[in-house]
N, C-alpha and C positions, 0 to 999 in steps of 0.2 A: 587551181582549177578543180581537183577532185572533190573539196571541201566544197567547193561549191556546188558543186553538181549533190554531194550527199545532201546538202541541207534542201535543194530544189526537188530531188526524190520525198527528200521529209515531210518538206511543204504542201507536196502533191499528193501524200498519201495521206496528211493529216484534213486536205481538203475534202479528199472523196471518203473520207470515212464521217466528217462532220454532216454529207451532202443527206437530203430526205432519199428515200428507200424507191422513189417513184424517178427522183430524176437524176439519171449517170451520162449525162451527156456535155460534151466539151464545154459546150455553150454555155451551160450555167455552174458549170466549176466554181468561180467567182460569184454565184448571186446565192451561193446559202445561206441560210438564216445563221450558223456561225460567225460567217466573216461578215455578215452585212452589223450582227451585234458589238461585235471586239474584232477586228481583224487584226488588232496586235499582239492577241492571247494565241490567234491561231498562228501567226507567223513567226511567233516563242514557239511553239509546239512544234512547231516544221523545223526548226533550228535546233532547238531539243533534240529533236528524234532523231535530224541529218548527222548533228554531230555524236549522238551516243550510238548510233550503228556505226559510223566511222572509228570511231573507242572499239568499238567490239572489235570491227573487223581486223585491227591493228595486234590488238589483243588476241584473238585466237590465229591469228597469223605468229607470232613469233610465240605463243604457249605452242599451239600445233606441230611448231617446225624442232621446236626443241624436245616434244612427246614424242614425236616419228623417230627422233635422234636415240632417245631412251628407253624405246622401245624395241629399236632395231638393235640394241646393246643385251640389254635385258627384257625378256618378253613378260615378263610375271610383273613390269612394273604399269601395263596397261590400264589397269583400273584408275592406278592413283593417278595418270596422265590424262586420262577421260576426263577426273575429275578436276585437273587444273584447267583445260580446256575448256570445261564448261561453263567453268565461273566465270572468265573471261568475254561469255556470250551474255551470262547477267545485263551487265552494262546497259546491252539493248533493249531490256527486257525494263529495267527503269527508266531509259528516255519513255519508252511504249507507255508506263504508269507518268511520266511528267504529260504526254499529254493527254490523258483520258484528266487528268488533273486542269489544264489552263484551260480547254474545251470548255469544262463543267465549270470554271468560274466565266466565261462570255456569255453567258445565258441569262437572258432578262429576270 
C-alpha cells in the first residue's frame, strides 16, 4: 500500500508540474497537453519519481539511524555521517532528472 501511495504522490506531482502556468485547478489535472501527447511517459515519470523517493526514503532512514548511532559514540565523525546521508537522498534527486527526461520525450 505505501508503494502505492508513493508512486500516486509521484504521478500527481509529475502532473501538476507538466500542467500550463495559468491552469492549477483539479478539474483539468488530466487534460494537459502532456498527458493528452504520451500519457505513458507521464505515468513512467510518476512511477519513476514514486518509486525513487521511496529508495531515498528507505536509504536515509537506515544511513540516518546508523549516523545518530555514530555520532552519539563519536562526535568528530558528523561530517563524514552527513555525508553518507546525503548521498542516500541522491536517489531522489535522479528519479527528479528521469522525469524532466520522459516529460521532454512526450512533446510533439
Amino acid at each position: 500500500m505505501f508503494v502505492f501511495s508513493s508512486v500516486a504522490v509521484g504521478f500527481a506531482l509529475v502532473s501538476f508540474l507538466t500542467l500550463p502556468s495559468h491552469a492549477y485547478s483539479a478539474s483539468s489535472l488530466f487534460a494537459s497537453s502532456a498527458l493528452l501527447a504520451n500519457p505513458e511517459s507521464v505515468l513512467g515519470a510518476g512511477i519513476a519519481f514514486g518509486l525513487a523517493a521511496l529508495g531515498a526514503g528507505v536509504a536515509v532512514g537506515y544511513a540516518g539511524s546508523a549516523a545518530i548511532a555514530a555520532i552519539a559514540e563519536k562526535p568528530n565523525l558528523f561530517g563524514r555521517a552527513l555525508v553518507i546521508v546525503v548521498l542516500g537522498e541522491g536517489i531522489a534527486i535522479y528519479g527528479f532528472v528521469i522525469v524532466f527526461i520522459l516529460t521532454s520525450l512526450s512533446a510533439p
